[in-house]
N, C-alpha and C positions, 0 to 999 in steps of 0.2 A: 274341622268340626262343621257337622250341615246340621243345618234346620230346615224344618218340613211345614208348612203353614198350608191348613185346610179349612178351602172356604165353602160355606154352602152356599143354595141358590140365593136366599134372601142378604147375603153379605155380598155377594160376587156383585148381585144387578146392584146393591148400594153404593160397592166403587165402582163400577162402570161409570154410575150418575156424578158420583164425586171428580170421577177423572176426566170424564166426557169421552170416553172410549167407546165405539161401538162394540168392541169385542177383545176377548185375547185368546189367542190363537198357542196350543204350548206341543209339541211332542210326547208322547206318552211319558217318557223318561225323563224329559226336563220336568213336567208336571210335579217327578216325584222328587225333585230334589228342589225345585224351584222354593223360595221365599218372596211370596207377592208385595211391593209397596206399593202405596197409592203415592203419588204425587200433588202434595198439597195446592201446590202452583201452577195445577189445572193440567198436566203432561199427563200422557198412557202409562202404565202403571208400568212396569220395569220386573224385570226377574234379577234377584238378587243369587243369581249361583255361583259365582266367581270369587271361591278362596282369596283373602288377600295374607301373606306371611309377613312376618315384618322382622327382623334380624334372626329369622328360625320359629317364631312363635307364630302359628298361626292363630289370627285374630278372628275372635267374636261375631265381628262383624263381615261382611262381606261387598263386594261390586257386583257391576252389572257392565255388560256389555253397551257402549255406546251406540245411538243409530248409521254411525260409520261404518260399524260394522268390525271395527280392525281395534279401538280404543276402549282398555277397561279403566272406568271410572273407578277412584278409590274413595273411601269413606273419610274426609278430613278427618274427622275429631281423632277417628282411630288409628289412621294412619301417624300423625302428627305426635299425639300423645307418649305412644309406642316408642315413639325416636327420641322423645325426650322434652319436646316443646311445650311451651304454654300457650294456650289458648283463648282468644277474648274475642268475644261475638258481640255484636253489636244488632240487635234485632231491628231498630228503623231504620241502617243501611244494611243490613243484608249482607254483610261484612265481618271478618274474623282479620284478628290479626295475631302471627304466630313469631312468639319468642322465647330464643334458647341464645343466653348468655349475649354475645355481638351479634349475632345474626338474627333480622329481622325480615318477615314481608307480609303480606296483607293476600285477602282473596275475596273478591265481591260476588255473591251469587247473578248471576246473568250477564259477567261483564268478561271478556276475554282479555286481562288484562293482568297481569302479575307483576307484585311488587320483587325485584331483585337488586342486590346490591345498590340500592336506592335509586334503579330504574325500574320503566316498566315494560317487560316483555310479553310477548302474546305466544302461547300456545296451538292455536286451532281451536280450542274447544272451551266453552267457560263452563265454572263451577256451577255447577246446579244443585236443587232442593230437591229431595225425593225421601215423602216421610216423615219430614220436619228435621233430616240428616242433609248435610251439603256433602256431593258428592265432587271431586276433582279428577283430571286425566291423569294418570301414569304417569305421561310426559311430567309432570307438576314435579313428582318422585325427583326423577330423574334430572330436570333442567334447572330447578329451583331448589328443592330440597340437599340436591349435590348426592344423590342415593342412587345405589345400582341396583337395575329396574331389569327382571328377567320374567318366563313366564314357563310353565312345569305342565301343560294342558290347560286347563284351567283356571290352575290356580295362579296369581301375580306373587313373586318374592321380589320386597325388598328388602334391602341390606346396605345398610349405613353404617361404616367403619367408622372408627376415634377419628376427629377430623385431621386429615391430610393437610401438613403444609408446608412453605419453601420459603427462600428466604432468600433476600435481594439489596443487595447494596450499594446505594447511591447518595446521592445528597438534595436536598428540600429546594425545589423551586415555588413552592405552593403552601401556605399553611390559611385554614377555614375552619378553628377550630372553637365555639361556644360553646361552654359548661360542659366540657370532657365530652363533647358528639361534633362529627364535621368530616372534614379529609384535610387530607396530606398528599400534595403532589410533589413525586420525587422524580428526578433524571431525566427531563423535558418541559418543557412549556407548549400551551398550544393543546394541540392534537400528540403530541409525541409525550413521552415519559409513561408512568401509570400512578392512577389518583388508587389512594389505601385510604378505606374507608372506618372511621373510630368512633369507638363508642363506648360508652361507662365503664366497659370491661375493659377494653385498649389498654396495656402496662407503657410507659416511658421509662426506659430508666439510661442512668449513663455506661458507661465500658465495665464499670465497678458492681454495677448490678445497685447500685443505689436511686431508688425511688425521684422521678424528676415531677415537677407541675409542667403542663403545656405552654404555659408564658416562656419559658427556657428555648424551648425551640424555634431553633433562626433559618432565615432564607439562607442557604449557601451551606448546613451544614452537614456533614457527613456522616449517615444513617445506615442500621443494618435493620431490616423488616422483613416480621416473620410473619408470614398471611397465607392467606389460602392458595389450595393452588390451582383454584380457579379463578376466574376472572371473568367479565364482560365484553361482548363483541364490539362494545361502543371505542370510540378514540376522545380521548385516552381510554384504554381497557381502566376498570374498574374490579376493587379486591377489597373484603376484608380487613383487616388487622387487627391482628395479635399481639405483635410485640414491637415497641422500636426503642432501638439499640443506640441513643445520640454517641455517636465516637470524637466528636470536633468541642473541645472543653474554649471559651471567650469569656472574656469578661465584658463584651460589647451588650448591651442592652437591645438592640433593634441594627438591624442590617437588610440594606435596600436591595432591589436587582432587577437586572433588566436584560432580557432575552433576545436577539435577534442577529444581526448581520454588522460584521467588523465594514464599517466603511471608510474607516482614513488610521494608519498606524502613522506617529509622527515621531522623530527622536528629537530631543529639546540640545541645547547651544552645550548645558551638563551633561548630556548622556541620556536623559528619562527620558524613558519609552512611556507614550502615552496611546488609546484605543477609543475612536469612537464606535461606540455599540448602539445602533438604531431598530427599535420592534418594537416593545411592549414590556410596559411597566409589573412587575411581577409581585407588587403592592400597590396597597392605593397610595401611598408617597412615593411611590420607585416612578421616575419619569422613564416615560418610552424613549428617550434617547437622550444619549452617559457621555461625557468625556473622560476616560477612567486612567490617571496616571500611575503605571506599575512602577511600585516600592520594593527596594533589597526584600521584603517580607514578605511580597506577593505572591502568593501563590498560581501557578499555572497550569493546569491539567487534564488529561484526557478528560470524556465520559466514563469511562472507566476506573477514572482515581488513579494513574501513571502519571508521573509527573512531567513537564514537557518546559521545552526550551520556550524563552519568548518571544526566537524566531519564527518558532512556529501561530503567530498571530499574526496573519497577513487577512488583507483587503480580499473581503467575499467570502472568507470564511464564520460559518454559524457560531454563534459565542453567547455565554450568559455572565455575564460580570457581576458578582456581590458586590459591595463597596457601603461604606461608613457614612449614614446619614447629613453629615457633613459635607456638604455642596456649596458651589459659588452661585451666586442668582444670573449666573451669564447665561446665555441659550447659545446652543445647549448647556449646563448646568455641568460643572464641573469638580471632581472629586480624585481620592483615595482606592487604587482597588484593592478589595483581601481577598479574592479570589477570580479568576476567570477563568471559568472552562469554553474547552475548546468541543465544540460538536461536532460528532462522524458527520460527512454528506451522506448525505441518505441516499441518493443517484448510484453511490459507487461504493456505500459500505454498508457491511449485514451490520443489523442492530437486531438484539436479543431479543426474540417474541413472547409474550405472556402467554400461559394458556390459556383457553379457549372457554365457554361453560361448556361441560361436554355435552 
C-alpha cells in the first residue's frame, strides 16, 4: 500500500524551518511515491518509501532508507504490534519496552543499545524519532526479534514463525530464582554450561507432568529444558525458557556444590573412597573447597548422564560434587557425596555448542 503526501510552498519552507534543512533534494519518481516526515528531534526530513511486510501483511506504515545508505529502518510500534508484542513507551526516557509472553527487551531512542536475553547488545545504528514514530534497523528484526529479515526491491519482509525450540538435558549447577523471574544454570559452572533464562510464563513441572514451585529445585538435579534455539554469544551463552522438566525426585530440602578440580583421591583403612574438590562454591553455603566421601549410593557420572566407575576420579580431573548440607567444621569441611560429576577436559574433548543469535 503507498501513500502520496503533497506539500506546498508555504508547508515545504515550514518544515525545512522545523527540520533545519536547507533543502530536499527527491528524483522525479521518488517525489511521486515519497511520504515526507519531519523529524521532531531536529534531523532532515526522511522519505518514508520503503514497504515494510510483516508475516505476508503489508503494513500501513512504512521505512526509510538509513544515511548508510545499506540499512532500512523499520517502524517499531508497527513492526512489534504485527508479531504480536506489547508495547509501553515511556516518554521522559525516550524508551519502549516490548512484551510477548517470556520474552522481553527495551529500546531507548538515541541510544545504540539493546536489551537481549537480559543483556545488552549493539547493533550499529540506534533507534530514532521521526514524526513523533520511533524508527529501529532491520538488524533489530532479525538479531533481537529472532525474525527472518529479507528484502523484495524495496520493500523489507519480515517473517516470524511459532517460536522455534530445542531441548537440552542436563542437571542444575546454578539456581537465581525471585518471585517466579531469574536463571537456572545448567551442565557447568563458570563460563562453561548455559544460563536459561525464567520468567512468569517459565512451566516446572516433574517427569508426571505435575505442576512443581521453584523452591523444589536443587543444585545437582537432573533436568530436561525446552528453550529457545537461540542463544547469546556471551559465556555462558544465554536462553530463554520454556519448560523444565525436574527428572531427579529427593526428599533432601537444600543440596550444596562445589565445582572445580579433583585434588587428592584418598581410600580410608574400610575401603571409602573419599574426593577433595577445590574451585568455587556453587551457593552462597557451598564452600569453595569439599572433602566429599563416596557412599554405596553415590552417584558418579559423565557430563552427559552415563554412569561412570569411581575409578574414574583421579587427581586433576574437573569435577562438581553435590553433597548434603551436612559438614564437619574441619577445613576443609567435610561431608556426604549424592552426586559427582565428572567433566570432559575441554583441551581434548568436543563439548556440545549452543546456537548462536543468528
Amino acid at each position: 500500500m503507498k501513500r502520496t503526501t503533497r506539500l506546498g510552498i508555504t508547508a515545504l519552507a515550514a518544515a525545512m524551518m522545523i527540520s533545519g534543512a536547507s533543502s530536499f533534494v527527491y528524483g522525479d519518481s521518488d517525489q511521486a511515491k515519497a511520504t515526507v516526515a519531519i523529524n521532531m528531534d531536529g534531523a532532515s526530513a526522511v522519505k518514508l518509501n520503503y514497504p515494510v511486510a510483516i508475516n505476508g501483511v503489508l503494513s500501513t506504515e512504512t521505512g526509510y532508507l538509513h544515511k548508510d545508505g545499506k540499512t532500512v529502518m523499520l517502524p517499531l510500534r508497527a513492526l512489534v504490534e504485527a508479531l504480536g508484542y506489547k508495547i509501553a513507551w515511556n516518554g521522559e526516557t525516550k524508551s519502549a519496552e516490548l512484551t510477548r509472553g517470556a520474552q522481553w527487551t527495551s529500546v531507548k531512542v538515541g541510544e545504540d543499545q539493546y536489551s537481549f536475553a537480559k543483556m545488552l547488545i549493539k547493533l550499529g545504528i540506534a533507534p530514532q524519532s521521526i514524526g513523533g514514530k520511533v524508527y529501529v534497523p532491520e538488524s533489530f528484526a532479525s538479531q533481537v526479534l529472532q525474525a527472518d529479515v529479507t528484502r523484495d526491491g524495496k520493500q523489507v519482509n519480515v517473517v516470524q514463525e511459532e517460536k522455534k525450540t530445542m531441548t537440552t538435558q542436563g542437571f542444575v549447577t546454578g539456581i537465581a530464582i525471585k518471585d517466579g523471574k531469574g536463571q537456572i544454570h545448567i551442565n557447568g559452572a563458570g563460563t562453561a554450561g548455559l544460563v536459561l533464562n525464567v520468567d512468569s510464563s517459565t512451566k516446572i513441572t516433574d517427569e508426571d507432568g505435575k505442576e512443581l514451585t521453584w523452591e523444589s529445585l536443587l543444585l545437582g538435579m537432573d533436568v530436561e529444558a525446552v528453550h529457545a534455539i537461540f542463544s547469546t554469544l556471551s559465556l555462558p551463552p544465554q536462553t530463554p525458557l520454556y519448560e523444565l522438566k525436574v527428572k531427579t525426585k529427593t526428599a533432601e530440602k537444600e543440596i550444596l556444590g562445589t565445582a572445580g578440580t579433583i585434588e587428592e583421591v584418598m581410600t580410608g583403612d574400610d575401603g571409602t573412597i573419599s574426593v577433595l574438590i577445590k574451585g568455587e562454591g556453587l551457593s552462597d553455603r557451598s564452600p569453595a573447597e569439599v572433602r566429599l566421601n563416596l557412599l554405596p549410593e553415590t552417584i558418579v557420572a559423565a557430563a552427559d548422564g552415563s554412569k561412570l566407575e569411581a575409578a574414574k576420579l583421579v587427581k586433576g580431573s574437573a569435577a562438581i560434587g553435590f553433597y548434603n548440607p551436612m559438614l564437619t567444621k574441619s577445613l576443609p569441611p567435610q561431608g556426604n557425596a549424592w552426586k559427582i560429576i565428572v567433566m570432559p577436559d575441554t583441551e581434548t574433548s568436543e563439548i556440545p555448542e549452543n546456537p548462536p543469535v543468528r
